[in-house]
N, C-alpha and C positions, 0 to 999 in steps of 0.2 A: 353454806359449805361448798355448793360447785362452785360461786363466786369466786373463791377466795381459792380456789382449785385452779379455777380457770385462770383468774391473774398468775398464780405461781407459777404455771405454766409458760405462759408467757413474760416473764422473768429469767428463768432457768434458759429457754431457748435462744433468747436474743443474745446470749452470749459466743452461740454455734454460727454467727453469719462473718462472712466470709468476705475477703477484702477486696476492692475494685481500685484501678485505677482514679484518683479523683481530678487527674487535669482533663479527663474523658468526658467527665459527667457533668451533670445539671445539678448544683449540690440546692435546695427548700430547705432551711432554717425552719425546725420544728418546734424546740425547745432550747431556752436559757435557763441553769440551774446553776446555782453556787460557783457560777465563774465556769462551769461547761458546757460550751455548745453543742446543741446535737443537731446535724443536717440528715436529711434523707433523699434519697434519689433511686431514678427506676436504673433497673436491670433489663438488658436482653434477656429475650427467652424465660423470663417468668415475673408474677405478680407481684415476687417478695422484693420488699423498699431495700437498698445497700443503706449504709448507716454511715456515719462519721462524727468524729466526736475532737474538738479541738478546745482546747486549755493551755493556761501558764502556769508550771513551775517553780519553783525554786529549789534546785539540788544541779548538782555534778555531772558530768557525763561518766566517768567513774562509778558515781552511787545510782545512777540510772540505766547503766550496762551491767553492774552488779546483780540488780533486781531483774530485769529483763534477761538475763541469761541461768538463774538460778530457778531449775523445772521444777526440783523439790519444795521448793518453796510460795508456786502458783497456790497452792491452796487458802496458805493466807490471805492473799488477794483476792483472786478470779471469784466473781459468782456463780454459787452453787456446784463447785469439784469438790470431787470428792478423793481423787486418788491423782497425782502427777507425778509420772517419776518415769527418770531416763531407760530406754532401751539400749542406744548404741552414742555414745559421745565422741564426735569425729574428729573436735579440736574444740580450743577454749571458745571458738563463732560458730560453731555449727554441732547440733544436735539431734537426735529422732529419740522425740519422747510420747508415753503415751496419757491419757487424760482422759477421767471419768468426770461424768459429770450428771448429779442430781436431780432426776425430773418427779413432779410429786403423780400420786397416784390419783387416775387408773395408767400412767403413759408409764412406759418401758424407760431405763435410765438411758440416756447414750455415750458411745466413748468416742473417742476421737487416739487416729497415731498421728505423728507430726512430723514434720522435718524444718526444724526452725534455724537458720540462720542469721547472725549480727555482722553491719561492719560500720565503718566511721569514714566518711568523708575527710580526709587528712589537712584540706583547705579548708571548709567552711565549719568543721570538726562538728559537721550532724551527724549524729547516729540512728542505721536503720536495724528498723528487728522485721524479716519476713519468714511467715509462716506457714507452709503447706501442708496437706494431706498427702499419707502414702498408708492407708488402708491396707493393702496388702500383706505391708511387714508384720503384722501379728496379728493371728489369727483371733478372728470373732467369736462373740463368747455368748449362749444361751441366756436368753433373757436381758441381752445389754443391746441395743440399736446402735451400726455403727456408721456415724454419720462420714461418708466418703470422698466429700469435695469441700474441703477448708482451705482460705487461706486469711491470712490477718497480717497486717502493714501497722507499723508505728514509727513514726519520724519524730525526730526531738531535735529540736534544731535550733541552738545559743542565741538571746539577742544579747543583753544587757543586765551589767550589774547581779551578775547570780541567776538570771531568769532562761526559762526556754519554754520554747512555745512545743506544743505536744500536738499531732496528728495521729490520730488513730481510724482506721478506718474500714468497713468490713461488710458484710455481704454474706448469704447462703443458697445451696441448694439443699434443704435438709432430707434426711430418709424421713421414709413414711407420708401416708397421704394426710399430711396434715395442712387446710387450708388456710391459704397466705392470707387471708384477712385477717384471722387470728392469730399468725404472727407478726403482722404490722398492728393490729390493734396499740397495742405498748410495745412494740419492740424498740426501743430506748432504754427500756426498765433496771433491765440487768445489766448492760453494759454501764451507764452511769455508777449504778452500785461498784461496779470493778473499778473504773476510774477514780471513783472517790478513795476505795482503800486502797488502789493503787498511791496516789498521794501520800496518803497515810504513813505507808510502808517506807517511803523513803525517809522519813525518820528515823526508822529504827539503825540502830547502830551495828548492825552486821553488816547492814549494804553503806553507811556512809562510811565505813571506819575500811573497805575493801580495796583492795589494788588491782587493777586489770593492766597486763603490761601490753594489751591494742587500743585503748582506749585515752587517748589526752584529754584533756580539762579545760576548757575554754581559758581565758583571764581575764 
């Protein structure tokens, strides 16, 4: 039973790290799984690994800015949320939304606010999605830990024939005295699960069948 504790744990969390620059870093090839790579790399000023995680594709920039801008919708996806939904929508590329997220017992759930932004490269027609923390904008909730320094980076960027290559990449400083070995132990775990039904998701015909009037279509 704490086993099986302790893993979930370390599942649910790895989804909370936070993104780095990766022309900065030293990216270690950790893991190869069903066509996703996962690299890790050290952080200034603490023990916890940043993470990265690069795939190919096949879908739209359309049904990819579709999915990546729809908060209501994280839940399908994201591992272990439990609650995603817009606070302030500032335009069709930029958002503040807030986000729960499922940690098993004895740990406290945590939430996250956000301030996520989209935009597309008009040349090379990559699309970026970056995601920040603003903690402040709503206030914290009794019994929920609110983790206050987020950010998350994903680039998708066209080659060939229908395909794009996926960057994802991310990093944390989490609340609570929770030791970084145990969040590096598996911290892979959960983000791959996102990645996978991330894929998944662009299947579904709500995000391929979508129009976005900032977003062009490779050809």
């Amino acid at each position: 039973m704490k086993n099986h504790l302790f893993h979930s744990f370390l599942l649910v969390f790895t989804f909370l790290l936070v993104a780095t620059n990766s022309n900065a870093q030293e990216w270690k090839l950790k893991r190869d799984k069903g066509g996703i790579k996962v690299y890790v790399s050290d952080q200034p000023g603490t023990d916890i690994k940043a993470l990265k995680f690069t795939t190919t594709i096949e879908a739209s920039m359309q049904t990819i800015a579709a999915l990546m801008t729809h908060v209501e919708g994280f839940d399908e996806w994201v591992y272990a949320s439990l609650e995603s939904r817009t606070i302030k929508r500032v335009s069709d590329t930029e958002v503040y939304y807030y986000a729960l997220v499922d940690f098993p017992w004895p740990f406290d759930n945590r939430d996250l606010v956000l301030h996520s932004t989209v935009w597309q490269d008009k040349k090379t027609l990559a699309f970026y999605s970056k995601t920040i923390s603003c903690p402040e904008m709503e206030k914290e909730k009794d019994g929920i830990v609110r983790i206050k320094k987020t950010t998350i980076d994903w680039k998708f960027t066209p080659i060939e024939n229908g395909k794009v290559n996926v960057d994802y990449i991310l990093s944390s400083d989490p609340a609570g005295n929770i030791p970084a070995w145990m969040i590096n132990l598996a911290a892979d775990q959960g983000p791959l699960q996102s990645m996978i039904k991330f894929k998944e998701m662009l299947e579904n015909e709500k995000y391929k069948n979508k129009k976005l009037a900032f977003v062009t279509n490779a050809k």
